[in-house]
PDB file of N, CA, C and O in Angstrom:
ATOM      1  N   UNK A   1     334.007  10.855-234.240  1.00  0.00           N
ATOM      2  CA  UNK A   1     334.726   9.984-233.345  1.00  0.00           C
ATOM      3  C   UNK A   1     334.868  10.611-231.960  1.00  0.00           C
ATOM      4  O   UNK A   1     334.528   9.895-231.017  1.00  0.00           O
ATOM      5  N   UNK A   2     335.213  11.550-231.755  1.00  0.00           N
ATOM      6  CA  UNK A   2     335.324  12.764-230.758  1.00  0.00           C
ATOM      7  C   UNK A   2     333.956  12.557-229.999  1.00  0.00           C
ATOM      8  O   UNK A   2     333.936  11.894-228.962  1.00  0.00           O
ATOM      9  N   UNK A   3     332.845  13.110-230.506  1.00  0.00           N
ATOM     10  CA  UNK A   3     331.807  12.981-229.986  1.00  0.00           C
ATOM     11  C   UNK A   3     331.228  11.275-229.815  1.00  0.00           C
ATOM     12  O   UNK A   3     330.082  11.201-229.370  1.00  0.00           O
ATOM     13  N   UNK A   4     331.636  10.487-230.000  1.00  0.00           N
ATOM     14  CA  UNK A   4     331.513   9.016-229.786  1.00  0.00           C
ATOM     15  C   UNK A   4     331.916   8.888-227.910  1.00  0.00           C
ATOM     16  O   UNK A   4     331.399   8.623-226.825  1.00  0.00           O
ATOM     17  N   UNK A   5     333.348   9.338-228.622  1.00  0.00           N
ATOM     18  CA  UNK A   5     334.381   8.794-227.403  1.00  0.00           C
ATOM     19  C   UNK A   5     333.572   9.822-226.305  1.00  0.00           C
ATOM     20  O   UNK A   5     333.505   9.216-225.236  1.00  0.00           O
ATOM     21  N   UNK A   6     332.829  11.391-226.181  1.00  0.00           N
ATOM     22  CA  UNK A   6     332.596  11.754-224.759  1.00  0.00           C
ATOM     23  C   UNK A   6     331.153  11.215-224.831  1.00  0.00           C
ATOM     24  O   UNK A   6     330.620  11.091-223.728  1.00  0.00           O
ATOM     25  N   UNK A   7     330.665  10.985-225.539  1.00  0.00           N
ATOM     26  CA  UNK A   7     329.190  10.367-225.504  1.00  0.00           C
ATOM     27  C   UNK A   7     329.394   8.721-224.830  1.00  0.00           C
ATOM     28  O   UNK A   7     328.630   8.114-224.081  1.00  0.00           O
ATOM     29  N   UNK A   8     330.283   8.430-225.221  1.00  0.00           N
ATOM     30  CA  UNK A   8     330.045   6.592-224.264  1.00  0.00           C
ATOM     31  C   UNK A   8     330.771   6.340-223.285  1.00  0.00           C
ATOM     32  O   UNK A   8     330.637   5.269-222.694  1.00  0.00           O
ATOM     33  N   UNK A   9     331.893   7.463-222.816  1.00  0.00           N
ATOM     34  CA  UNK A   9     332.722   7.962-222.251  1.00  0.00           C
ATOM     35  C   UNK A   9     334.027   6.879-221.957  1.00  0.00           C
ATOM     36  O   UNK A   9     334.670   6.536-220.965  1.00  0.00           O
ATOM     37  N   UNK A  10     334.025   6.500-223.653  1.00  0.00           N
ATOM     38  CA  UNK A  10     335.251   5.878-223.537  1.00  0.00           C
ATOM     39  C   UNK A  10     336.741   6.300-223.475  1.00  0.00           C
ATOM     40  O   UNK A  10     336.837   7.510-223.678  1.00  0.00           O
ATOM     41  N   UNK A  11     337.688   5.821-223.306  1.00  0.00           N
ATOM     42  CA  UNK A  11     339.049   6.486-223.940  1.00  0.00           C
ATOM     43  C   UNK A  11     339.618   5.932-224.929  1.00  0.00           C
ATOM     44  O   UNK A  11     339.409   4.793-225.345  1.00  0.00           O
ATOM     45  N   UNK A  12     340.461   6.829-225.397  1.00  0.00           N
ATOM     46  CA  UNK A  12     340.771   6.405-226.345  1.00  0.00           C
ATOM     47  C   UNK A  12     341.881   5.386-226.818  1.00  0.00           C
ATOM     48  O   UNK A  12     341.884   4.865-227.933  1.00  0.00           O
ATOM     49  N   UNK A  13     342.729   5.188-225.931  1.00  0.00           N
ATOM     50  CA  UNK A  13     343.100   3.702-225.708  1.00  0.00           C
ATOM     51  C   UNK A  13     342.581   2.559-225.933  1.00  0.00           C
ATOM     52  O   UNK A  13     343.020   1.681-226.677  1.00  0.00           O
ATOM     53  N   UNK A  14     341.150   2.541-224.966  1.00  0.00           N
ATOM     54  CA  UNK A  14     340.238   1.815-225.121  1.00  0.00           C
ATOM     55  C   UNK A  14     340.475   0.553-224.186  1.00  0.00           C
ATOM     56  O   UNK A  14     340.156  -0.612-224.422  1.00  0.00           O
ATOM     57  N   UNK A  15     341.055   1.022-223.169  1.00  0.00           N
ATOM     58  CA  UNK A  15     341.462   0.478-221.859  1.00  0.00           C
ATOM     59  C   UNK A  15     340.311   0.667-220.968  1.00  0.00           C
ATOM     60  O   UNK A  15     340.893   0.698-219.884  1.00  0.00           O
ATOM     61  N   UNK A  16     339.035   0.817-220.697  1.00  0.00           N
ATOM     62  CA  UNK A  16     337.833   1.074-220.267  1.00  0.00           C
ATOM     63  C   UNK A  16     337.387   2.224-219.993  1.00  0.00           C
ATOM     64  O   UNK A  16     338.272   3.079-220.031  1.00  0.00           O
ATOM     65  N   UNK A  17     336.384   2.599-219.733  1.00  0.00           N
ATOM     66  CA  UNK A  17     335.717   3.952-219.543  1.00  0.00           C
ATOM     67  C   UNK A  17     336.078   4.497-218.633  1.00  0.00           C
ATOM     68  O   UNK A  17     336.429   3.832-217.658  1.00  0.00           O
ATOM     69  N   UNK A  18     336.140   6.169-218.596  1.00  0.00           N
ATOM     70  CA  UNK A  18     336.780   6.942-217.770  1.00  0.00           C
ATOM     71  C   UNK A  18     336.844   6.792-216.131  1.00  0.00           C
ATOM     72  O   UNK A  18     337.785   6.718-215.341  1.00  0.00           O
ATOM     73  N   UNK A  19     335.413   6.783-215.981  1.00  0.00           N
ATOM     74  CA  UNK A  19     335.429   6.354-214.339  1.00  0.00           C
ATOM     75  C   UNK A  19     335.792   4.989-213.870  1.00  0.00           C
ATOM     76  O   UNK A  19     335.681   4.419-212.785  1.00  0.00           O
ATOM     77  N   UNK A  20     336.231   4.669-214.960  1.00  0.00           N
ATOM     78  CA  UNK A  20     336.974   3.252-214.566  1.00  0.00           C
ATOM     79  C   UNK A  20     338.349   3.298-214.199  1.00  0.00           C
ATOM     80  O   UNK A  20     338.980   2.597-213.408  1.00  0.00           O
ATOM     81  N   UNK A  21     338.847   4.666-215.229  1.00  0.00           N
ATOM     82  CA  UNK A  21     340.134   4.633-214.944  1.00  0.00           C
ATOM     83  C   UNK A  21     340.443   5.121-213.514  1.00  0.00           C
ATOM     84  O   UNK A  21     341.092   4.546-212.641  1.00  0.00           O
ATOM     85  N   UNK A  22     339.666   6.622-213.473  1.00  0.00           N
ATOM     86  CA  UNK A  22     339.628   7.131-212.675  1.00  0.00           C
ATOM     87  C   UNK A  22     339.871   6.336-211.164  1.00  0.00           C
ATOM     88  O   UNK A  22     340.974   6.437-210.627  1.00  0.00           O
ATOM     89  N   UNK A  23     338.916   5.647-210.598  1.00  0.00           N
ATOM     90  CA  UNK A  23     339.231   4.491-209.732  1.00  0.00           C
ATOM     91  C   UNK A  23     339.800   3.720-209.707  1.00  0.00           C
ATOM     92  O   UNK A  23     339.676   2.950-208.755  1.00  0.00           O
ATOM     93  N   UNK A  24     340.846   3.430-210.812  1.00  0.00           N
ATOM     94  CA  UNK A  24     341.626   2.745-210.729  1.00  0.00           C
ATOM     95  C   UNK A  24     343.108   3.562-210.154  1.00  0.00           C
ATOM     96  O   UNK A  24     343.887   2.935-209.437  1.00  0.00           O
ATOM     97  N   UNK A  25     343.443   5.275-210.623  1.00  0.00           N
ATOM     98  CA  UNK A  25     344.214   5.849-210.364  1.00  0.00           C
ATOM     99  C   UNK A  25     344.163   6.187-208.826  1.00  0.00           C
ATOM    100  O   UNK A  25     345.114   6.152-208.045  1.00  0.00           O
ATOM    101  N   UNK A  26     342.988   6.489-208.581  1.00  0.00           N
ATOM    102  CA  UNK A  26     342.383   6.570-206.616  1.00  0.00           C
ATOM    103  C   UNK A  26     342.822   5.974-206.201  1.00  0.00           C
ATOM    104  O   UNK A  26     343.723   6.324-205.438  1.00  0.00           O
ATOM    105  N   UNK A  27     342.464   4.404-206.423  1.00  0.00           N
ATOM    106  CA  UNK A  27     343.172   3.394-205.648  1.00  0.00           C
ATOM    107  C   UNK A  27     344.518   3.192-205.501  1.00  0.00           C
ATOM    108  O   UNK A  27     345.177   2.880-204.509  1.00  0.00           O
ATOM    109  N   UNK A  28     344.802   3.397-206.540  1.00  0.00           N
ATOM    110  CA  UNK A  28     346.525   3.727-206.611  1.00  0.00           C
ATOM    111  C   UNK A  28     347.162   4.589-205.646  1.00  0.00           C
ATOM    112  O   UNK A  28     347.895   4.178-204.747  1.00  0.00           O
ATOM    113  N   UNK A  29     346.878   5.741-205.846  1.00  0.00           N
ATOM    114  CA  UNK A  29     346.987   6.620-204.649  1.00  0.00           C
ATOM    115  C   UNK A  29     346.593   6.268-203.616  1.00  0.00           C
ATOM    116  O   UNK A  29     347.529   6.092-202.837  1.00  0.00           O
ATOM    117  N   UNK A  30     345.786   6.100-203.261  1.00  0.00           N
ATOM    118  CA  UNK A  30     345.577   5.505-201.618  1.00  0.00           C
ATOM    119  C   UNK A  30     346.147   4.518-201.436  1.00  0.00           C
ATOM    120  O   UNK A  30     346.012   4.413-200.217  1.00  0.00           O
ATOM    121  N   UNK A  31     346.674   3.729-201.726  1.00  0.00           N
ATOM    122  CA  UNK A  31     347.507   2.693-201.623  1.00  0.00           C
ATOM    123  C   UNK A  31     349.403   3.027-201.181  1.00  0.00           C
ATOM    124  O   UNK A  31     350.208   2.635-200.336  1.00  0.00           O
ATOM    125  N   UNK A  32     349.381   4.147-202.571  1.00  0.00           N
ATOM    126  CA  UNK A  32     350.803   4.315-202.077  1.00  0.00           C
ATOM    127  C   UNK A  32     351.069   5.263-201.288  1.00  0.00           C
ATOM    128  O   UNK A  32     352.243   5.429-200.957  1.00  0.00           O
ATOM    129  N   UNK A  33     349.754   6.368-200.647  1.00  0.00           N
ATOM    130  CA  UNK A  33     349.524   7.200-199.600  1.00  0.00           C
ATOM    131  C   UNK A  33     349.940   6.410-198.086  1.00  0.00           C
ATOM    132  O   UNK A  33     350.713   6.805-197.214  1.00  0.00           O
ATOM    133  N   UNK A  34     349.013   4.997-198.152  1.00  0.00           N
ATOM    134  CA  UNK A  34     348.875   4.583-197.301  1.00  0.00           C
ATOM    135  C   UNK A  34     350.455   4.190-196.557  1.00  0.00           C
ATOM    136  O   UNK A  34     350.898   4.246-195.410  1.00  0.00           O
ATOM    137  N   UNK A  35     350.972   3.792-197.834  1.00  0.00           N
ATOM    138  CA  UNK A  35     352.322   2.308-197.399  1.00  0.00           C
ATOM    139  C   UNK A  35     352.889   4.249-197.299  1.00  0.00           C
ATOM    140  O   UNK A  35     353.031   4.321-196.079  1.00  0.00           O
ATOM    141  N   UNK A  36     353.171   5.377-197.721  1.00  0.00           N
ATOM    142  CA  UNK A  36     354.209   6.170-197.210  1.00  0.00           C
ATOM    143  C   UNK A  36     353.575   6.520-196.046  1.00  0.00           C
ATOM    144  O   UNK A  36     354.431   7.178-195.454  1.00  0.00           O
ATOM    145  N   UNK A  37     352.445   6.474-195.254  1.00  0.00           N
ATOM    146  CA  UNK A  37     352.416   7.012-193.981  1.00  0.00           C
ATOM    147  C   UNK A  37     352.613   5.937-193.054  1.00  0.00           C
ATOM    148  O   UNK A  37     352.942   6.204-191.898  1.00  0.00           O
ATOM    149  N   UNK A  38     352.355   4.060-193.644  1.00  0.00           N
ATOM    150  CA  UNK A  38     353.065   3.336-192.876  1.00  0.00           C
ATOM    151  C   UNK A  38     354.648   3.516-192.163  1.00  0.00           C
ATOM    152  O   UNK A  38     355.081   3.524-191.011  1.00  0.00           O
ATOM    153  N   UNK A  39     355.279   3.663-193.644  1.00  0.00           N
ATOM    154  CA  UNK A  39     357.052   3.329-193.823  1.00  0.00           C
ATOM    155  C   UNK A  39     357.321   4.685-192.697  1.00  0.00           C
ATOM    156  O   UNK A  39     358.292   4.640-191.942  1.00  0.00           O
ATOM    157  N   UNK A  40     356.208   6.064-192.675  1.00  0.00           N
ATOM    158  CA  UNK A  40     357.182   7.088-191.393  1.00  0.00           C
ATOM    159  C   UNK A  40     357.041   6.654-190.537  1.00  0.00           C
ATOM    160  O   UNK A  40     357.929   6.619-189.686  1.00  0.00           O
ATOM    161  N   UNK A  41     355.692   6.050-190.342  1.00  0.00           N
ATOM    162  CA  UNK A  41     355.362   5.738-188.367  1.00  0.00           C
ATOM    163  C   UNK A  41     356.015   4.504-188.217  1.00  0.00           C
ATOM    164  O   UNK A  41     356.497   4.238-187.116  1.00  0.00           O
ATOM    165  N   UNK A  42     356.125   3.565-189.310  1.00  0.00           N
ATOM    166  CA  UNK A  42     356.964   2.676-188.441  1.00  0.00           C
ATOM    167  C   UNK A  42     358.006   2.897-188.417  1.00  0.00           C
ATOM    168  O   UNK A  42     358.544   1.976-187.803  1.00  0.00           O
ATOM    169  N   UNK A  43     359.214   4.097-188.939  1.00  0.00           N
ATOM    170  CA  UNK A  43     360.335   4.787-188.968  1.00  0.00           C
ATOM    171  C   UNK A  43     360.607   5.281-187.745  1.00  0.00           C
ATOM    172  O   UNK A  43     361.508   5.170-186.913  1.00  0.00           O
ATOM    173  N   UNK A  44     359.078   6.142-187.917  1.00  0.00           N
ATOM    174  CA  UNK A  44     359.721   7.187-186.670  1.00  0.00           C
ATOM    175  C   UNK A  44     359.275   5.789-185.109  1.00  0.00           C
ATOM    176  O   UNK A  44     360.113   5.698-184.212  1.00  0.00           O
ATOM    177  N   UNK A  45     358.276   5.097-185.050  1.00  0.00           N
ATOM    178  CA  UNK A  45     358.874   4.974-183.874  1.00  0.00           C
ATOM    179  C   UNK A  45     360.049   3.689-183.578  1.00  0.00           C
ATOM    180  O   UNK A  45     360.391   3.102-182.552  1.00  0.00           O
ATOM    181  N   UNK A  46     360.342   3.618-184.604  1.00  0.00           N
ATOM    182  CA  UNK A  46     361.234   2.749-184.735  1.00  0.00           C
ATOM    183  C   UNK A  46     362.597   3.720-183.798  1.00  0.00           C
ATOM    184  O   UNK A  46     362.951   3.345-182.680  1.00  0.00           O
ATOM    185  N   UNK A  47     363.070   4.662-184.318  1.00  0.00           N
ATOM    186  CA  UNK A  47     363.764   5.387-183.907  1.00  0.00           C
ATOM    187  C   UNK A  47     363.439   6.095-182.817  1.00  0.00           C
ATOM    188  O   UNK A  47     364.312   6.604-182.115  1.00  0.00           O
ATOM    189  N   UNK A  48     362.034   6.215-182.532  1.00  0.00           N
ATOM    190  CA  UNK A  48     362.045   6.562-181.138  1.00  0.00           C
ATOM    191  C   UNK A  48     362.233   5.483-180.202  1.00  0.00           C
ATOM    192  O   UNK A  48     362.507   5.978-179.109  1.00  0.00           O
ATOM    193  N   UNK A  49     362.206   4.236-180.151  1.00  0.00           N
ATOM    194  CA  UNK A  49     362.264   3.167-179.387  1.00  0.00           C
ATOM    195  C   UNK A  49     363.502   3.020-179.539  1.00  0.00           C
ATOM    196  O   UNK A  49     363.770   3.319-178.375  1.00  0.00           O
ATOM    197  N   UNK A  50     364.402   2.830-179.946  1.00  0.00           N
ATOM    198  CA  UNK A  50     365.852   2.283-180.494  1.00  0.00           C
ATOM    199  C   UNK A  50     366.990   3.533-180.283  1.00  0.00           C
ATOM    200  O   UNK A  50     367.998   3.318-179.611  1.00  0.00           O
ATOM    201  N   UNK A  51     366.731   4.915-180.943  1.00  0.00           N
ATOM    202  CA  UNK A  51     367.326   5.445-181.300  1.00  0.00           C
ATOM    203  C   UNK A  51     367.756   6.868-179.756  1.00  0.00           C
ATOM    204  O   UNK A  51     367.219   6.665-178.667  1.00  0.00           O
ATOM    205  N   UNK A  52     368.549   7.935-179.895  1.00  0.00           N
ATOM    206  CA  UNK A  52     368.100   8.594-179.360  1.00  0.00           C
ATOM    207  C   UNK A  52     367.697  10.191-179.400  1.00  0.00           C
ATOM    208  O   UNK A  52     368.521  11.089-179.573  1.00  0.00           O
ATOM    209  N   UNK A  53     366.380  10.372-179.221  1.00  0.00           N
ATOM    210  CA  UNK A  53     365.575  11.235-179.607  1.00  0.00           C
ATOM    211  C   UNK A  53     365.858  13.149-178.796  1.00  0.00           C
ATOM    212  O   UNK A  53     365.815  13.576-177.642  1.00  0.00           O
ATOM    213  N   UNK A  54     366.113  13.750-180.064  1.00  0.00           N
ATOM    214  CA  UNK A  54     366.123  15.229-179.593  1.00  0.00           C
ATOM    215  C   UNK A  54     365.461  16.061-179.937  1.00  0.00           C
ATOM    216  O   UNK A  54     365.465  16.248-181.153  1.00  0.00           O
ATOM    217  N   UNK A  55     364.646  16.893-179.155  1.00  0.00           N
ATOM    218  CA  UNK A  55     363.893  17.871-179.919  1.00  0.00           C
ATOM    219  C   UNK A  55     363.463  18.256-180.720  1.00  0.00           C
ATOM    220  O   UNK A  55     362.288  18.435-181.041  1.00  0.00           O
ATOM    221  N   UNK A  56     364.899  18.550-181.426  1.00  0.00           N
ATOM    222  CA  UNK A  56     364.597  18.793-183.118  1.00  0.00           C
ATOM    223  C   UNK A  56     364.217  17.643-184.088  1.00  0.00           C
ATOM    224  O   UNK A  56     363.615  17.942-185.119  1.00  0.00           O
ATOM    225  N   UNK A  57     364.563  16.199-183.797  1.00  0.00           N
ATOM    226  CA  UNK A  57     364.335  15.319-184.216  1.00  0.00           C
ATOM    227  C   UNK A  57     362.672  14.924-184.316  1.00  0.00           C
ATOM    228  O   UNK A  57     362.072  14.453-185.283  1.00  0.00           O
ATOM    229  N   UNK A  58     362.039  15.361-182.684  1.00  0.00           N
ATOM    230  CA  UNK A  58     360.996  14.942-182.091  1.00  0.00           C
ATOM    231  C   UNK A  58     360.078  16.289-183.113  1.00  0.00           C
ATOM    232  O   UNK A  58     358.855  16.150-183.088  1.00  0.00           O
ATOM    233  N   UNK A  59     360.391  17.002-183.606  1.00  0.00           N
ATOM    234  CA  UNK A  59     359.633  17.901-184.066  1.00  0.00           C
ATOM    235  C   UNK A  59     359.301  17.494-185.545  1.00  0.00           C
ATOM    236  O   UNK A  59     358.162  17.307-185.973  1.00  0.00           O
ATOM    237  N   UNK A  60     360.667  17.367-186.385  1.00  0.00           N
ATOM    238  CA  UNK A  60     360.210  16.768-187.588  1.00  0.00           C
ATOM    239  C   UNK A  60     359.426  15.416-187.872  1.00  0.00           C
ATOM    240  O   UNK A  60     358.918  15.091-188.945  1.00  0.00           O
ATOM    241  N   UNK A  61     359.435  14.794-186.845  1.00  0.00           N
ATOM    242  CA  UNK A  61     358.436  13.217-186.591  1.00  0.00           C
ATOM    243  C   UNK A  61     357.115  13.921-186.957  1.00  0.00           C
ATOM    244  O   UNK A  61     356.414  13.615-187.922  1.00  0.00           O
ATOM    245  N   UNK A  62     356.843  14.978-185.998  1.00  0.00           N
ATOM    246  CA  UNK A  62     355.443  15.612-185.659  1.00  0.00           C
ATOM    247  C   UNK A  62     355.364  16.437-187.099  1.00  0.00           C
ATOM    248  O   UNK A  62     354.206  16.534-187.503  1.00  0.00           O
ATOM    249  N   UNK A  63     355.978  16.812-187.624  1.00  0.00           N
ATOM    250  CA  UNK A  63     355.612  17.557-189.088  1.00  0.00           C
ATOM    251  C   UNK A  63     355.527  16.762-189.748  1.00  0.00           C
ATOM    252  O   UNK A  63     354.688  17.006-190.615  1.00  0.00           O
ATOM    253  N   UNK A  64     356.247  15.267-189.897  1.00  0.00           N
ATOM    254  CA  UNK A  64     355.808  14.238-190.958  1.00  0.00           C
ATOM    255  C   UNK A  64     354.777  13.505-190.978  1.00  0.00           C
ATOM    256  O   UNK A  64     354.441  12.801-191.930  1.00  0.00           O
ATOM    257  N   UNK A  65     354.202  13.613-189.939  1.00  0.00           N
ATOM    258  CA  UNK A  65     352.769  12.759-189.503  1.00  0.00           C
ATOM    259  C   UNK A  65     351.606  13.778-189.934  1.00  0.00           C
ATOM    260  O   UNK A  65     350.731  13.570-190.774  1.00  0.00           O
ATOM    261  N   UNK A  66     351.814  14.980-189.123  1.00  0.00           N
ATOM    262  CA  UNK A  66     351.049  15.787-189.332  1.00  0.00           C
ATOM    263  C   UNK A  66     350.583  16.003-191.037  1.00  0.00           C
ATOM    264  O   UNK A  66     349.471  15.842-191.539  1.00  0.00           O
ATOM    265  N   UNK A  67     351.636  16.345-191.564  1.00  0.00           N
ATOM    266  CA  UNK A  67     351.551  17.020-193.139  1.00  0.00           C
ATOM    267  C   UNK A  67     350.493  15.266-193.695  1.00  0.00           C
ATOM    268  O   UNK A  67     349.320  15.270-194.067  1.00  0.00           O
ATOM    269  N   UNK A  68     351.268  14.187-193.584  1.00  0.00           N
ATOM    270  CA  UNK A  68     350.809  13.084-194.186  1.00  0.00           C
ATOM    271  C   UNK A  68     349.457  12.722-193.661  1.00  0.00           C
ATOM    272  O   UNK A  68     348.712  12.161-194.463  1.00  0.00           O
ATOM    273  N   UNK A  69     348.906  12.997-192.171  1.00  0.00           N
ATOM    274  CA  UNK A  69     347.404  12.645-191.947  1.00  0.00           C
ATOM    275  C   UNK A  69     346.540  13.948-192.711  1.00  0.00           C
ATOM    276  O   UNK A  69     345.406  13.892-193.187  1.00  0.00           O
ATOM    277  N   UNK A  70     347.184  14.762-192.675  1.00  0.00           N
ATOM    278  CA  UNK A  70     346.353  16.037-193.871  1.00  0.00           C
ATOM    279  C   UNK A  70     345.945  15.594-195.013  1.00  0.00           C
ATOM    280  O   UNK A  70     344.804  15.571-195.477  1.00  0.00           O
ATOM    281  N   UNK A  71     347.253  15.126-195.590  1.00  0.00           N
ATOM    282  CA  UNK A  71     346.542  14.859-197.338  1.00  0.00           C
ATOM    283  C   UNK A  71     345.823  13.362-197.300  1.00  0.00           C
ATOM    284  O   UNK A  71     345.121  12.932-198.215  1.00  0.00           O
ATOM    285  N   UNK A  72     346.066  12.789-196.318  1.00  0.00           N
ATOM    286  CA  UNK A  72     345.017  11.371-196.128  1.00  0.00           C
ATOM    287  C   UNK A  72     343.595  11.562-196.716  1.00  0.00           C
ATOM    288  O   UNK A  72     342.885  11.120-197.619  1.00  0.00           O
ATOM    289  N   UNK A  73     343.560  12.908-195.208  1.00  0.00           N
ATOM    290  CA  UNK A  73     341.775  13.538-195.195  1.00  0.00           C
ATOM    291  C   UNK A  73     341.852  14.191-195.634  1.00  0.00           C
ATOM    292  O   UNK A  73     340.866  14.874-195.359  1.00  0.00           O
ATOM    293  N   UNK A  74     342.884  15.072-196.864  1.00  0.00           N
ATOM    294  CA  UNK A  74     342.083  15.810-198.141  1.00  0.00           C
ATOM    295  C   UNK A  74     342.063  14.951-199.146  1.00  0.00           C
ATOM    296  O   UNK A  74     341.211  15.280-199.972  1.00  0.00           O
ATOM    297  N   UNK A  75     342.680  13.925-199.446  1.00  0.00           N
ATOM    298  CA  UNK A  75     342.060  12.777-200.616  1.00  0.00           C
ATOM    299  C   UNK A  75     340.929  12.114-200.260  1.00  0.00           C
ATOM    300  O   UNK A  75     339.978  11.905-201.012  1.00  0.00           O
ATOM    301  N   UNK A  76     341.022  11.764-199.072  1.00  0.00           N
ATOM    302  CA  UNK A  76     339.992  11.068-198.630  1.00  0.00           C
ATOM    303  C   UNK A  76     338.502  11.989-198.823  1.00  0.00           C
ATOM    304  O   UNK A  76     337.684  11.286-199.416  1.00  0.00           O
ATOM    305  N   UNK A  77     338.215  12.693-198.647  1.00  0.00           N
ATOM    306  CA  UNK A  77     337.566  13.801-198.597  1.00  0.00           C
ATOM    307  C   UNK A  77     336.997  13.908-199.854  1.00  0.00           C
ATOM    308  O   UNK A  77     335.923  13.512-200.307  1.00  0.00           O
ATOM    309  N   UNK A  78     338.084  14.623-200.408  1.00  0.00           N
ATOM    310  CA  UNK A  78     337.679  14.598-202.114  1.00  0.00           C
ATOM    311  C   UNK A  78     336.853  13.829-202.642  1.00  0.00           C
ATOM    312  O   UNK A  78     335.908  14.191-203.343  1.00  0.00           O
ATOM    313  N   UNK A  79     337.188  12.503-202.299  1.00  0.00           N
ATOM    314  CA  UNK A  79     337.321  11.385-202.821  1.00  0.00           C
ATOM    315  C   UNK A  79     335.056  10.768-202.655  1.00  0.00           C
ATOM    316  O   UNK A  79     334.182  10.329-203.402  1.00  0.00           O
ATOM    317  N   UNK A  80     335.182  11.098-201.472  1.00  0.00           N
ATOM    318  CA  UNK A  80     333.609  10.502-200.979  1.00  0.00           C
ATOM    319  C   UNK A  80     332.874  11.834-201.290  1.00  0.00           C
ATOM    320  O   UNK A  80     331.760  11.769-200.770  1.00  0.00           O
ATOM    321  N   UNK A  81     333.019  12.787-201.807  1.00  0.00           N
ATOM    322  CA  UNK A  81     332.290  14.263-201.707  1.00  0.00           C
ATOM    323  C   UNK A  81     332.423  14.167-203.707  1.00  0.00           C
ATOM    324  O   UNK A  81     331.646  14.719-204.484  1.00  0.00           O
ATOM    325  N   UNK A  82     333.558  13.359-204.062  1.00  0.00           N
ATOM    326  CA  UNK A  82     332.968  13.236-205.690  1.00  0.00           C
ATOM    327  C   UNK A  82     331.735  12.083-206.232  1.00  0.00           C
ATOM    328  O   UNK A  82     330.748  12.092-206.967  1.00  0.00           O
ATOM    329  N   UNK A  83     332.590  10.979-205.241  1.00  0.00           N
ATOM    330  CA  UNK A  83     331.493   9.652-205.214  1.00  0.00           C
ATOM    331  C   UNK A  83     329.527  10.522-204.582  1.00  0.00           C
ATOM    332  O   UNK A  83     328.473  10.063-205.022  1.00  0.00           O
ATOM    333  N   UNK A  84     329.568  11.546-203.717  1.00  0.00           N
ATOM    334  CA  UNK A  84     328.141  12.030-203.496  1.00  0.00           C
ATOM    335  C   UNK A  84     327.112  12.253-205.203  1.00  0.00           C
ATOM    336  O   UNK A  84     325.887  12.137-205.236  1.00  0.00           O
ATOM    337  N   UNK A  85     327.853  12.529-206.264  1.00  0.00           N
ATOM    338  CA  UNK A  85     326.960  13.419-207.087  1.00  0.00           C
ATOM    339  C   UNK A  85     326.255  12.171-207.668  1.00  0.00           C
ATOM    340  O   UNK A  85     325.342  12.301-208.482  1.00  0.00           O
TER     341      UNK A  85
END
């Protein structure tokens, strides 16, 4: 059975084959990657337009963008460099 399931590369659920799932979990993630780097930028400039902005404030904006366009383009990355093989 073992050797069934990696030979047709089903799971064992039997909820569809692995790279099925697989892209299905990707998408997931990029999805809820996406809507959390929406919800800061439209946060932060929400609060930069409205609110009023200090230094220290203006710095953690720039670390939350920053850190979140990183793991964008390291999933993203991953992501088309696994789809290559």
């Amino acid at each position: 059975m073992v050797i069934d399931i990696i030979k047709n590369k089903k799971d064992i659920s039997g909820s569809g084959t692995v790279p099925e799932q697989q892209e299905k979990v990707r998408g997931r993630l990029a999805i809820g990657l996406l809507l959390l780097f929406a919800i800061v930028l439209l946060l932060s400039v929400m609060y930069t337009l409205f609110g009023s902005i200090t230094p220290e404030k203006s710095d953690l904006i720039k670390y939350l963008l920053s850190g979140l366009i990183g793991m964008m383009g390291v999933i993203i990355g991953f992501y088309y460099g696994q789809n290559t093989k």
